[in-house]
C-alpha positions in Angstrom: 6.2 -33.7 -30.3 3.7 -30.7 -30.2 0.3 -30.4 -30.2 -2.5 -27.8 -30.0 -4.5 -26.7 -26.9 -7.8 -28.7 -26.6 -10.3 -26.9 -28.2 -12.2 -23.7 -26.2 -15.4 -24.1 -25.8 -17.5 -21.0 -26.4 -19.0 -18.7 -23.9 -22.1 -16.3 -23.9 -19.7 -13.8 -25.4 -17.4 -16.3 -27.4 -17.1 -17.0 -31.2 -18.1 -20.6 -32.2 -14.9 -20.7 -33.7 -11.7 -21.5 -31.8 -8.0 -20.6 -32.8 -6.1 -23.8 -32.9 -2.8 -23.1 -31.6 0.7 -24.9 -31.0 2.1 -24.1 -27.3 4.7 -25.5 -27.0 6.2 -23.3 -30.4 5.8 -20.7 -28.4 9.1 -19.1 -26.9 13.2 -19.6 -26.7 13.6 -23.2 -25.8 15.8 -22.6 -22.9 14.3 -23.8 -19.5 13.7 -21.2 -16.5 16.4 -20.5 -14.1 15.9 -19.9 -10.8 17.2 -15.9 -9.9 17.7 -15.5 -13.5 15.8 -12.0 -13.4 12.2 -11.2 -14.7 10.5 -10.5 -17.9 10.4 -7.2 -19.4 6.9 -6.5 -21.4 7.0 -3.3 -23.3 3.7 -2.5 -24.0 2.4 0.7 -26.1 0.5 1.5 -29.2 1.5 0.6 -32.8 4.4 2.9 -33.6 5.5 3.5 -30.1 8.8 1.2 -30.9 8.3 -1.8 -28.9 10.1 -4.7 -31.6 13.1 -1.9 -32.2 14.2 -0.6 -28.9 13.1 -4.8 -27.6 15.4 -6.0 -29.8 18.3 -3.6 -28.5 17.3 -4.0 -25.1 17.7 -7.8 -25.7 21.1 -7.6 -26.6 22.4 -5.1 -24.0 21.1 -7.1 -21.2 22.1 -10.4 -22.7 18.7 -12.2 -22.6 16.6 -13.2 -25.6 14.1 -11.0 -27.6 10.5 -12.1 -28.4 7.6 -10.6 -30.0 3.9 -11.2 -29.2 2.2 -11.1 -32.2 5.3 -13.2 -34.3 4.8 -15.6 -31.4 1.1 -15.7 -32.2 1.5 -16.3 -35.7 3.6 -19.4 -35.1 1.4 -20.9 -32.8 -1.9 -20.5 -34.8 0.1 -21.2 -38.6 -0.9 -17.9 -39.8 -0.7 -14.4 -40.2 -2.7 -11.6 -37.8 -4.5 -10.2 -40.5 -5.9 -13.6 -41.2 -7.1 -14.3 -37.5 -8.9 -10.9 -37.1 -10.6 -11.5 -40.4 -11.3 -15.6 -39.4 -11.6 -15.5 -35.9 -13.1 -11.5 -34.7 -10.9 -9.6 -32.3 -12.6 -11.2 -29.2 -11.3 -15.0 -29.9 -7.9 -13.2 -31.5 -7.4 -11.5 -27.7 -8.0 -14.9 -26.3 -5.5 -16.9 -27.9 -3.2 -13.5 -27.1 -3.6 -14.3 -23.7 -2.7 -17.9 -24.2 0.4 -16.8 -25.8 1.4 -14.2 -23.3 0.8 -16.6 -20.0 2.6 -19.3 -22.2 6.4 -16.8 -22.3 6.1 -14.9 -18.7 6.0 -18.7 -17.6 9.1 -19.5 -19.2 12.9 -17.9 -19.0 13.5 -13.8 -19.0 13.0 -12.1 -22.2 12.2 -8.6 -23.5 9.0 -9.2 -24.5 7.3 -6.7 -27.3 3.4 -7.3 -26.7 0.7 -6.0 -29.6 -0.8 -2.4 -29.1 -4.3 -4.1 -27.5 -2.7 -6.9 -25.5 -2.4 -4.9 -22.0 -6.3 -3.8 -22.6 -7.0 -7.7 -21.6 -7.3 -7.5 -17.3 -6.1 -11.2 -17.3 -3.2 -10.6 -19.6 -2.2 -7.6 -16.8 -2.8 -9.5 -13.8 0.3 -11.8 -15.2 2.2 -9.4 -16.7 1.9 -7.6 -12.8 2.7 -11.3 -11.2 5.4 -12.6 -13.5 7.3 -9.7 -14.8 8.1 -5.9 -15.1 6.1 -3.8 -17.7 7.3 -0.5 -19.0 5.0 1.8 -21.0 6.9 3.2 -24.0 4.6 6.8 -23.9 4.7 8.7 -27.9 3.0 11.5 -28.9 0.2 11.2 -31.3 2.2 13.1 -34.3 5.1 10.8 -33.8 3.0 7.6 -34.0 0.9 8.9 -37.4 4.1 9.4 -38.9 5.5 6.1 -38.1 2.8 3.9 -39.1 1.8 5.6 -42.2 2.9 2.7 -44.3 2.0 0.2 -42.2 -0.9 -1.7 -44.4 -0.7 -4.9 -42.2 -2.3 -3.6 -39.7 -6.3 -4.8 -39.3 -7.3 -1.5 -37.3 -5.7 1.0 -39.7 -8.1 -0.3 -42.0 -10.8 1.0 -40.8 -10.1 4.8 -41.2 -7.9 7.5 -41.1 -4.3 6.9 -39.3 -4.5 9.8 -37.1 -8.1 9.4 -36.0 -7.3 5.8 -35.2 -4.8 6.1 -32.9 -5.8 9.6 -31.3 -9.5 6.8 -30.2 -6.6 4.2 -29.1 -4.9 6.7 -27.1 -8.1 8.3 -25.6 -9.3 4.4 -24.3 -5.6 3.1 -24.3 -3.5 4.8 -22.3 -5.5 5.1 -18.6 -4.9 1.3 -18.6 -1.3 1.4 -20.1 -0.5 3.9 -17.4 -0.5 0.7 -14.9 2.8 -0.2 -16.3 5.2 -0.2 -13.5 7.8 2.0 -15.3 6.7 4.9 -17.7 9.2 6.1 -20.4 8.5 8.8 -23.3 10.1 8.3 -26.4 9.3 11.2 -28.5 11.3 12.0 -31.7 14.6 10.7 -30.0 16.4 7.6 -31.8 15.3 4.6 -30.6 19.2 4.0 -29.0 18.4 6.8 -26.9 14.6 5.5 -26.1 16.9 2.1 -25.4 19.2 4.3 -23.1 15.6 5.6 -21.5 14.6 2.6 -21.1 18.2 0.9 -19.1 18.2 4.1 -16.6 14.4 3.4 -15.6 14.8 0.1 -15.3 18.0 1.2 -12.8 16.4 3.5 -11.2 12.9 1.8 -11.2 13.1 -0.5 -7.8 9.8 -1.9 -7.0 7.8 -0.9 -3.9 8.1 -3.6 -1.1 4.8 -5.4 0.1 3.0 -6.9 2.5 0.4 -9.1 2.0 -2.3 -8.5 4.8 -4.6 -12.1 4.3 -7.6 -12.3 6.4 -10.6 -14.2 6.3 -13.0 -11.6 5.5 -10.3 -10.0 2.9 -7.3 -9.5 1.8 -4.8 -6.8 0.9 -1.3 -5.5 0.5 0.8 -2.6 2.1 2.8 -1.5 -0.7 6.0 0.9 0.4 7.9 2.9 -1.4 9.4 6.4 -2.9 6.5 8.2 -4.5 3.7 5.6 -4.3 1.6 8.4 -4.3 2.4 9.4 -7.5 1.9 6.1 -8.7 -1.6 5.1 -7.0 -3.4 5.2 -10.1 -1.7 2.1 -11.1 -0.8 0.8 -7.9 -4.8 0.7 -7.0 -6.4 -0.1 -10.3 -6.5 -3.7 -9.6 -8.0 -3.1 -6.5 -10.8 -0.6 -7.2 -14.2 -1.7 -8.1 -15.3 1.3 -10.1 -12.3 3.8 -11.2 -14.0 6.8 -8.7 -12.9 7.9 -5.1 -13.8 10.5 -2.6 -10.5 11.6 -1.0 -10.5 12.8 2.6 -7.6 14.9 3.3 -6.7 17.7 5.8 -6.0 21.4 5.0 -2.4 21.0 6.4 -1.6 17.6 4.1 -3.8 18.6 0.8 -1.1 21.1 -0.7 1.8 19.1 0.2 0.8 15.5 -1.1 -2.7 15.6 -3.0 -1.7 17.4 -6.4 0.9 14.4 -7.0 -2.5 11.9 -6.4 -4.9 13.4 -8.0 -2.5 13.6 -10.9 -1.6 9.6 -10.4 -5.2 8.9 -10.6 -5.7 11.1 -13.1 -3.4 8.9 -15.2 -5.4 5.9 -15.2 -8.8 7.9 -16.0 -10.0 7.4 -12.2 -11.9 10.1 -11.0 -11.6 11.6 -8.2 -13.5 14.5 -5.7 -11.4 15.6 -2.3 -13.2 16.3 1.3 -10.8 18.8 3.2 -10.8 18.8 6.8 -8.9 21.3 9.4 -5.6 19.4 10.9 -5.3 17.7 14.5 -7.0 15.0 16.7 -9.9 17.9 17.0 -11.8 16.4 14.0 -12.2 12.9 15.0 -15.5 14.2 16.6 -19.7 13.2 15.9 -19.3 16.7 14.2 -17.0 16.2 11.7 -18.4 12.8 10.9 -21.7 14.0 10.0 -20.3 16.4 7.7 -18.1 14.1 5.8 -20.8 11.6 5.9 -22.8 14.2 4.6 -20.5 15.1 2.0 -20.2 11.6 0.5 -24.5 11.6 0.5 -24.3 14.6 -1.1 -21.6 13.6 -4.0 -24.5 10.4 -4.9 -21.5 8.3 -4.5 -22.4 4.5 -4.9 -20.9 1.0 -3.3 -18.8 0.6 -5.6 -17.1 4.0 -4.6 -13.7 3.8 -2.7 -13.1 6.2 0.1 -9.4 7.4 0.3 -8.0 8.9 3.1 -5.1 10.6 2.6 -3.0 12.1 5.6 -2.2 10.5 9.2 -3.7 9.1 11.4 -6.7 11.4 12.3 -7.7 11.5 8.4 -7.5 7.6 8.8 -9.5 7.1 11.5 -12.0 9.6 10.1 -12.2 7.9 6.9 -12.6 4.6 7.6 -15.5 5.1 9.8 -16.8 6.7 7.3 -16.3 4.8 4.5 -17.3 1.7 7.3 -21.2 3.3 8.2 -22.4 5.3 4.3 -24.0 3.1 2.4 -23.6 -0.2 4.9 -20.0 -0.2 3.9 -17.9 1.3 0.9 -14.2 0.5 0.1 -11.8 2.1 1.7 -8.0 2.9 1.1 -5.5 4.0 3.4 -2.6 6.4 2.3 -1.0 7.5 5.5 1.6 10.6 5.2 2.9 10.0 8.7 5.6 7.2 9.9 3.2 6.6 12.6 -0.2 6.1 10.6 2.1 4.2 8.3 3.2 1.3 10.8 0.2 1.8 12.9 -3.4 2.8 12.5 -3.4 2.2 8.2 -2.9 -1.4 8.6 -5.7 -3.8 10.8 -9.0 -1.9 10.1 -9.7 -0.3 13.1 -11.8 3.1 12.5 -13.3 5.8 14.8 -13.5 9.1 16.1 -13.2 10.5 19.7 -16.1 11.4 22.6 -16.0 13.8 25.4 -15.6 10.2 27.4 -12.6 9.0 25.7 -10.8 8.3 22.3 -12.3 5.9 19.7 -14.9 4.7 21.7 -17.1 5.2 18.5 -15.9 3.2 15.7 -16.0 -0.1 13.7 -13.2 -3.0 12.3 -13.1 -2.0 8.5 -10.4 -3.3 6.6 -8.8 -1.2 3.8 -8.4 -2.9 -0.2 -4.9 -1.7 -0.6 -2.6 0.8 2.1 0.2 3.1 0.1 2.6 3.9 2.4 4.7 6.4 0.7 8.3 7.2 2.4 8.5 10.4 0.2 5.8 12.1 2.5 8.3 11.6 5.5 10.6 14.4 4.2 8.0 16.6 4.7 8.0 16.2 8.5 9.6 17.5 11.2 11.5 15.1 13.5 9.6 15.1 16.4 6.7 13.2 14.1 9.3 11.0 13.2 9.8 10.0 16.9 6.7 9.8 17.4 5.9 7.1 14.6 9.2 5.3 15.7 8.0 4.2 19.2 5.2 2.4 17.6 8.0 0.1 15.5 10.0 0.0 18.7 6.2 -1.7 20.8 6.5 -3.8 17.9 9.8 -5.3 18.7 9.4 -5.2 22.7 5.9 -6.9 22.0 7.1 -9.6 20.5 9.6 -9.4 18.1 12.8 -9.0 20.0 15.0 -9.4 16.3 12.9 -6.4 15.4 14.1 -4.5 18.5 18.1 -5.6 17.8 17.4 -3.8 14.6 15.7 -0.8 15.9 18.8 -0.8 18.3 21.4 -0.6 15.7 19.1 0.8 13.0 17.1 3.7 14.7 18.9 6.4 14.3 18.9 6.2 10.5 15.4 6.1 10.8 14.9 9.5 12.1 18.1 11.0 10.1 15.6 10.6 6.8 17.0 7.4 5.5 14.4 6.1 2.5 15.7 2.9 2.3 16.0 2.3 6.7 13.0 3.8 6.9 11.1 1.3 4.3 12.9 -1.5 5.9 11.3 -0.6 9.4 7.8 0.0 7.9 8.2 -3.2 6.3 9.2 -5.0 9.2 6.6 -3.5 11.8 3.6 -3.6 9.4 4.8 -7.6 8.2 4.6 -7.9 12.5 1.3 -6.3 12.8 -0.4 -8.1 9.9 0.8 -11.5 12.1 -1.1 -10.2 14.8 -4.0 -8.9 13.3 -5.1 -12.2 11.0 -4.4 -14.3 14.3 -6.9 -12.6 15.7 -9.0 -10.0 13.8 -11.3 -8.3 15.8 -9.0 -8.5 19.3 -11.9 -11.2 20.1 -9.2 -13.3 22.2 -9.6 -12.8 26.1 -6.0 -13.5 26.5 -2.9 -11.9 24.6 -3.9 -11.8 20.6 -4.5 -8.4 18.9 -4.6 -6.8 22.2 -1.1 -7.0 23.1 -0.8 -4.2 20.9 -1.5 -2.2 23.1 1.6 -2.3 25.3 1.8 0.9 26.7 -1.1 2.5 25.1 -3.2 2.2 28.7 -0.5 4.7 30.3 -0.4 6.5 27.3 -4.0 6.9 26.5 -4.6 8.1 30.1 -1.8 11.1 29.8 -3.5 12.0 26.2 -7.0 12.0 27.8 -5.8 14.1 30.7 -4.1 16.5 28.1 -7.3 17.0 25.9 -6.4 15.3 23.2 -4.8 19.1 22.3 -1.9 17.8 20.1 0.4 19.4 22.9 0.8 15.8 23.1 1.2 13.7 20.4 -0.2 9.5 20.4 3.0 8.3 19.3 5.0 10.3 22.1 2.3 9.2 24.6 3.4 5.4 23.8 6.9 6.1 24.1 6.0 7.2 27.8 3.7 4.2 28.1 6.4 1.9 27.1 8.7 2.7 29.7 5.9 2.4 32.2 5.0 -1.2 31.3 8.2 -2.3 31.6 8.4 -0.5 35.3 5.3 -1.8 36.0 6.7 -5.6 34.7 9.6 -5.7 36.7 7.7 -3.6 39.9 5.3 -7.1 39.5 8.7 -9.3 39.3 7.4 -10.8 35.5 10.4 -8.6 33.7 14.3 -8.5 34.7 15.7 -4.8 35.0 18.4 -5.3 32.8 15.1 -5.4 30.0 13.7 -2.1 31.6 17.5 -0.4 31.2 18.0 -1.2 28.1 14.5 0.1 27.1 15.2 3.3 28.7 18.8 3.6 27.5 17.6 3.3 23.3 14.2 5.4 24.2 16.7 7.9 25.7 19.6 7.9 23.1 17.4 9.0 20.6 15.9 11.8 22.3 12.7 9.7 22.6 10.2 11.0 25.4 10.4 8.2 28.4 9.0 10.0 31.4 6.0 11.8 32.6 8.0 14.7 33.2 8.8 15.2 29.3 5.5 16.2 28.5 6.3 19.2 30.5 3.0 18.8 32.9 2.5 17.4 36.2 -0.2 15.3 36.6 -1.9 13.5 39.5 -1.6 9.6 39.8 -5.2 8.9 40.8 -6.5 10.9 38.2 -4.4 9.1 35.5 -6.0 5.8 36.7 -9.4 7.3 36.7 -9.0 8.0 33.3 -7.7 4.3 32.7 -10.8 2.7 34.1 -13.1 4.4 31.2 -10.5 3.0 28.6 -12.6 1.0 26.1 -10.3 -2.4 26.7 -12.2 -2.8 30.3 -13.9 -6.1 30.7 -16.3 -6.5 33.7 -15.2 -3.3 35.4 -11.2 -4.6 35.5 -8.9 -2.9 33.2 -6.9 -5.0 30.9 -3.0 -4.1 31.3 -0.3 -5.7 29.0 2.7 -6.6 30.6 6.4 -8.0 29.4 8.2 -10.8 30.5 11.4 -9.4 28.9 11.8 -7.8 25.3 9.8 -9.2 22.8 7.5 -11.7 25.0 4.0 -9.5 26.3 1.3 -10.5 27.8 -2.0 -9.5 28.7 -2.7 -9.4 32.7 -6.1 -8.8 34.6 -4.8 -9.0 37.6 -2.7 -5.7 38.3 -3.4 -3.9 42.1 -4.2 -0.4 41.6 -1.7 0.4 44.2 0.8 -0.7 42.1 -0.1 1.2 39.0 -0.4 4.1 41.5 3.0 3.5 42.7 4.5 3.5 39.5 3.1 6.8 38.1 4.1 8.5 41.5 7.5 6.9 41.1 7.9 8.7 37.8 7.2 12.3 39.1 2.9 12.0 39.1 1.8 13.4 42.8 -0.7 11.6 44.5 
């Protein structure tokens, strides 16, 4: 037996008078199966085609067809028309929502949804949870001429046809363009729209994510072909006011920051760009001030989000920015580099470089959202490929052994360009990091925690320092080095069996990875590499923190190294005294 909702009771901004309506009329009868697919919401203005090409769509994938607004006028016993003029639009969109929430709960259906029903945040928030939206995009000529005679409709009442829908499109469509699938059907018949439609849905595979879920915030990573192009929608939820300052560098900006200032563009965010020259050489006071500057200067407010598009400089850059204007503004990460994309984008750590070592300036800021697109990875050569791969290899001889298996059998894909390998790997070392990082933040823990991420970043960071930080180096190829050293240094301290160190040194080498001090083409002197350890930021009362490996996959942090034996290792790998 049915009955209605209990009645609403009004709020500062509600009518007194509430739309009764049925439930449990609402939607095919059959029960949800599990796997049985996801909802498909058209959404679009009046015209645009959504109950036509629905209904085909229905039948050619062999799952029922429903329409909103029919759905509404069961549930409430009467026609639209009649609940605009009863009710007002504001209690109309409420029982819309009600409606909508009631069929993405139940079994997949193509679901035609009215013009205004995607306007509604709540209404998107499920439609982004519970099913797939597509955007059916018409010109304005195409629409007049299709709802000419189309008397029914409460807002073509109110004037001209054309002038209508030419204010619906101007406020409309920035928030229909956070649809996950766009398709423009023009003058074509609405079998071809239909065809449109099938191959976007085909070729429309969603992003992958990982939920980053910390105390002081949340957000996701979201991976995936052209993200960039889609970060409009992709970060509208997210944003608090729909403007950003994008920090970018002269090398990255003409590959990557037309296709995001067009995706933002899309959803009516605005958006001003910072350009900074390329390389480790602007993560200094200097080029702080002036971005900082340059923010001051734009009057941006708290509610304005930093992006910083690029790698890992840009990132680091940004976020310490973003981190110290204004006591804190929000702060997205869209790395271009596999490194910066399995690395520094995800965890919140921000700073810039001093003549006394890296990131010694800088503060734990996390990002709202990280866009890790795998279509910027074309664009570079391979050695930044390798470079971003050893930090998804620490991840698996930190402690995630499967993960190294996989790297193993998987890694060469990786660096041959493969979209699909390569998302996998990003998934699977930022879904590791994000473990670490909400275990322990702030790397607050004396013991293992957040700082066993930094196996073989001590070695590393001392070659990079002793370099200059002159890019003749790069941080990911630094790691690859330190690597191998901590797994010397393990077995040299009898925590790590050599078979473990071999088989490190036999994938590192395979792939043309750097592994010894002798591929950076320098010589270098042993005590001087340990001087430069001892002013590394992770000492605690004048000892240096080392992390250490009892086998693949199982780190630890240890106090308690000799110098000697960190001597002894560099000098066995070609350092002099």
């Amino acid at each position: 037996m049915s009955r209605p909702i209990p009645p609403h009771r009004p709020g500062p901004e509600s009518p007194s008078l509430t739309i009764p309506l049925d439930l449990n009329a609402v939607g095919p009868a059959a029960p949800r199966r599990a796997g049985g697919g996801r909802t498909i919401v058209l959404v679009g203005l009046m015209g645009a085609g959504k109950t036509t090409i629905g209904r085909i769509l229905a039948t050619r994938l062999g799952i029922p067809f429903v329409d909103s607004d029919e759905e509404i006028e069961r549930a409430a016993g009467c026609t639209i028309a009649d609940l605009f003029e009863k009710y007002g639009e504001p209690e109309f969109r409420r029982g819309e929502r009600l409606v909508i929430r009631r069929l993405l709960a139940g079994p997949p259906v193509v679901l035609a949804t009215g013009g205004g029903a995607f306007m509604d945040a709540r209404t998107r928030a499920s439609v982004r949870e519970h099913a797939v939206s597509i955007w059916l995009r018409c010109p304005l000529p195409v629409l007049v001429q299709r709802v000419a005679d189309r008397t029914h409709r409460p807002l073509l009442n109110t004037a001209a046809p054309h002038a209508v829908l030419a204010d619906l499109m101007r406020v409309r469509h920035p928030v229909y363009a956070e649809a996950d699938i766009i398709v423009d059907c023009g003058e074509d018949s609405v079998e071809h729209s239909a065809d449109h439609v099938i191959g976007a849905l085909k070729q429309g595979r969603q992003p992958l994510r990982v939920p980053v879920r910390l105390e002081r915030g949340s957000y996701d990573v979201i991976i995936g072909a052209d993200v960039v192009r889609r970060a409009g929608a992709l970060l509208a939820p997210v944003l608090p006011q729909k403007r950003v300052m994008i920090l970018t560098d002269e090398t990255v900006a003409p590959l990557h920051l037309p296709r995001l200032l067009e995706g933002l563009e899309e959803t009516g965010t605005r958006a001003e760009v910072i350009s900074i020259p390329p390389g480790e050489g602007s993560k200094t006071i200097g080029m702080y001030e002036h971005v900082t500057n340059a923010l001051l200067e734009a009057h941006v407010e708290r509610g304005t989000t930093v992006v910083a598009l690029g790698g890992g400089v840009v990132g680091d850059l940004a976020g310490f920015c973003a981190a110290t204007t204004l006591r804190g503004l929000p702060f997205v990460q869209i790395p271009t580099t596999l490194l910066s994309q399995v690395d520094s984008s995800v965890g919140g750590k921000t700073g810039i470089n001093t003549p006394f070592g890296k990131n010694l300036l800088g503060a734990f800021h996390q990002p709202i959202a990280v866009l890790a697109d795998t279509s910027t990875l074309a664009t570079l050569p391979v050695r930044e490929l390798r470079a971003g791969y050893a930090e998804i290899v620490k991840s698996g001889l930190l402690g995630d052994a499967g993960l190294f298996d996989w790297c193993e059998r998987n890694g060469a894909e990786v660096l041959s360009g493969d979209p699909a390998i390569q998302a996998e790997a990003i998934r699977m070392a930022c879904a590791f990091k994000a473990r670490v990082v909400i275990a322990d933040e702030r790397e607050e823990r004396k013991t293992d925690g957040r700082a066993l991420l930094n196996l073989g970043h001590t070695f590393g960071h001392a070659l990079e320092a002793e370099m200059g930080y002159d890019g003749s180096l790069l941080h990911g190829e630094a790691v690859s080095i330190g690597l191998r050293l901590a797994f010397m240094l393990s077995v040299r301290l009898g925590y790590c069996p050599i078979e473990d160190l071999d088989r490190v040194t036999r994938h590192l080498d395979r792939l043309s990875m750097p592994a010894r001090i002798g591929d950076t083409g320098r010589s270098f002197s042993a005590t001087q590499l340990v001087r430069n350890m001892q002013r590394d930021k992770k000492m605690r009362d004048g000892r240096l923190s080392f992390v250490l490996v009892r086998g693949i996959g199982r780190a630890f942090t240890c106090r308690d190294v000799p110098d000697e034996a960190v001597l002894e290792i560099l000098r066995a790998d070609g350092c002099t005294p």
